[in-house]
Structure formats: C-alpha cells, structure tokens
N, C-alpha and C positions, 0 to 999 in steps of 0.2 A: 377804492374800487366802487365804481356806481354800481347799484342794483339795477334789477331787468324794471321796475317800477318808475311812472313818470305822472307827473299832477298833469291833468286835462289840460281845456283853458279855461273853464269855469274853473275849477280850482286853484289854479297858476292866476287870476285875474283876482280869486278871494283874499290871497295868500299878500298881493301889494294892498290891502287894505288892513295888514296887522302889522303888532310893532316887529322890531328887526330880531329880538329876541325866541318871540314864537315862531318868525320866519327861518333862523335858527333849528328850532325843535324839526319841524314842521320836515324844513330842510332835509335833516337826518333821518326822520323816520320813514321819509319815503324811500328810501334809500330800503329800506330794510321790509318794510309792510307797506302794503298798496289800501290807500284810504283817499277819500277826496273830504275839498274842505267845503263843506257845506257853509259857513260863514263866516264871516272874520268882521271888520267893522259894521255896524248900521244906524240907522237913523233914528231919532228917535220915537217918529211913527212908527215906522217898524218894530220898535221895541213895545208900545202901545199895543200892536196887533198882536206881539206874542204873549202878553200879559193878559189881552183878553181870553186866548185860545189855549191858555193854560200853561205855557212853554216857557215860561217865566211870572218868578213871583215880585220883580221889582223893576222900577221906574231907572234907577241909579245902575245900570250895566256896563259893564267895562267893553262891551260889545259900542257903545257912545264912544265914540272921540272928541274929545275935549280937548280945549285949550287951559290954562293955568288957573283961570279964574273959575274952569265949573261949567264954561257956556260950552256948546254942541258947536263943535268944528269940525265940517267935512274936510278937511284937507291935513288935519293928525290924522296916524292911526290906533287902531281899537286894540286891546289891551286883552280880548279874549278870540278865541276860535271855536266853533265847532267843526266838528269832523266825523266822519263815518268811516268806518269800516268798506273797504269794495270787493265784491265779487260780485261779477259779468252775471246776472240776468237772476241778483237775490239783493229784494228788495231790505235794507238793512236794517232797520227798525221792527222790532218783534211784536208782531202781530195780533190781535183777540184773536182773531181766526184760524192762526199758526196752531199746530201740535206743542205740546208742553215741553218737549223735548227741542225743537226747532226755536221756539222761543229763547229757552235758555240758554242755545247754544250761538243765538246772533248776540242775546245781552254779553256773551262769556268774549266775545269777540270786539265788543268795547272794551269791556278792562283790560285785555287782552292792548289795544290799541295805546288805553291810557297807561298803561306800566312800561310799555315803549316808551312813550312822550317822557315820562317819571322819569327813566331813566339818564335816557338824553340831556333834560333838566337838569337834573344832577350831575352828570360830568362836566357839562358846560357852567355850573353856578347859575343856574337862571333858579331864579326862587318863581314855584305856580302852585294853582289853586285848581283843583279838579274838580269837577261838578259829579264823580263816582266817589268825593272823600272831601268833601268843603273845606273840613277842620285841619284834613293830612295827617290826620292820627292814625292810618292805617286801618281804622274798623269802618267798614263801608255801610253798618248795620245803625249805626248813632245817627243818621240822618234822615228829614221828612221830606226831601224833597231829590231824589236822583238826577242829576241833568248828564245823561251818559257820555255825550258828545260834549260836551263844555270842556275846554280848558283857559284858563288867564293866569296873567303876571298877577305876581301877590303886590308888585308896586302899588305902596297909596298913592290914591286921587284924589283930586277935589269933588265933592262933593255933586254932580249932576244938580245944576242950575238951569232948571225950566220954568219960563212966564206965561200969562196969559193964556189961551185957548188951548195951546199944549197942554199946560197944566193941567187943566180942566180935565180934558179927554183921558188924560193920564191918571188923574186922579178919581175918575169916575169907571176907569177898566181896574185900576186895583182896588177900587172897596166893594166893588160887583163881585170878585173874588174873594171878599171876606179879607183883603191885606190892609194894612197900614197904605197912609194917603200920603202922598210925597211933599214937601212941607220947602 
C-alpha cells in the first residue's frame, strides 16, 4: 500500500541520476517518510564547489559517476544521495540562529530519516555507507566529519581519475582546506 508521500520533480528528476539500488531505498522510504532528495549524481565541478564551501572533505565522491577506468561519466549514475527531511514551510538544516532545542530536533530528524534508509538496506541486502556513521559501527560519536544527508553504496570504485586544469582547481580547494591533494 503506497503512502500519502510523493517525490516532487526535483526530486523524482535527482532520484534518475542514482544507481538502481538507492532508487530502491529511496523508493521505499518515501512510501513511509516524506523527504526530498537534494542530490544524487554530480559533476565534478560541483564537487570542487562543495569542497571549497566546506560540504565535503574529498575530491573522490561517489556523488561522481564514473565509468570502469576512474574517468567522470555523465551518463552512469552516482553511487550516493543526499536527502532532507520535509516539512512544508521548515527550513531543514539546523540553524546558528535556530533555538537549541529546534536545532536538535531537525538534526534528530536526519537520523530519524537515515535508520529508515538503514533499514530498507537491510531487508533488501543493499550493503551503504551513511555519512551520520561512515564506519556503521553504530556509535555516531567516533566521527570528524557528520554529513547528515549523505548516504552511498559501500560498492568499490575505481579510483576518481581527474587531469589537467580539473585537477588543479581540485586540488588547490582541498589543501585551502587543510586535506590531502588528489594524486
């Protein structure tokens, strides 16, 4: 039985840019909680812009679709999603300006979102990687870097194979940030 929940069309348009696996999850969970998906594959400028502005710590995103060898192929798709939480006229990421209480309680509404997805995963055998528990060791406390809306396939990749002037830009927005430079 479908739920009263439906993806947009930004989110129905994000959702054919990931693999079939998360479209899967994704699938199921709107069925039950109402979230939209903020993004599923990108490019790898885009990925450059969120490394500058802090929303990622690396070059190699599974958020990239690649072909076998490594190289950036728009026409695979992307191996991660993010995804928000939705409710009509609140905006979902927790605020400096929010009360401590209202804060906590939009973050509690990610996990809340990804122990759905978790679950899902888990009946269906989809092996993921949470960006609320990177390791999946269950303690959300072992990690430096929270990405609440993230989830991806634990599938190995090839390696993110970028040249030239990409390179460059990419590699001069992760050591601005104090990271390792993509090799």
């Amino acid at each position: 039985m479908a739920g009263p929940f439906r993806f947009g069309t930004a989110s129905s348009s994000q959702l054919t840019t990931v693999h079939h696996d998360l479209a899967i999850i994704m699938g199921e969970a709107i069925e039950i909680f109402d979230f939209s998906i903020h993004q599923g594959a990108r490019t790898v400028e885009e990925q450059i812009r969120n490394i500058r502005k802090g929303a990622s710590k690396t070059l190699d995103s599974r958020h990239i679709p690649r072909n076998t060898d490594g190289e950036y192929d728009p026409n695979a798709k992307g191996m991660a999603a993010d995804c928000l939480p939705y409710t009509k006229g609140v905006n979902a990421w927790p605020q400096d300006d929010d009360a401590p209480k209202v804060r906590q309680k939009k973050a509690h509404r990610f996990y809340y979102m990804q122990g759905i997805f978790y679950t899902i995963a888990k009946r269906n055998n989809i092996d993921i990687i949470q960006g609320v528990d990177w390791d999946m060791d269950g303690n959300f406390f072992d990690q430096t870097f929270d990405d609440l809306p993230h989830i991806q396939l634990a599938t190995r990749l090839p390696k993110l194979r970028v040249e030239g002037e990409l390179l460059e830009m990419a590699n001069e927005a992760l050591l601005s940030r104090g990271l390792k430079a993509h090799a």
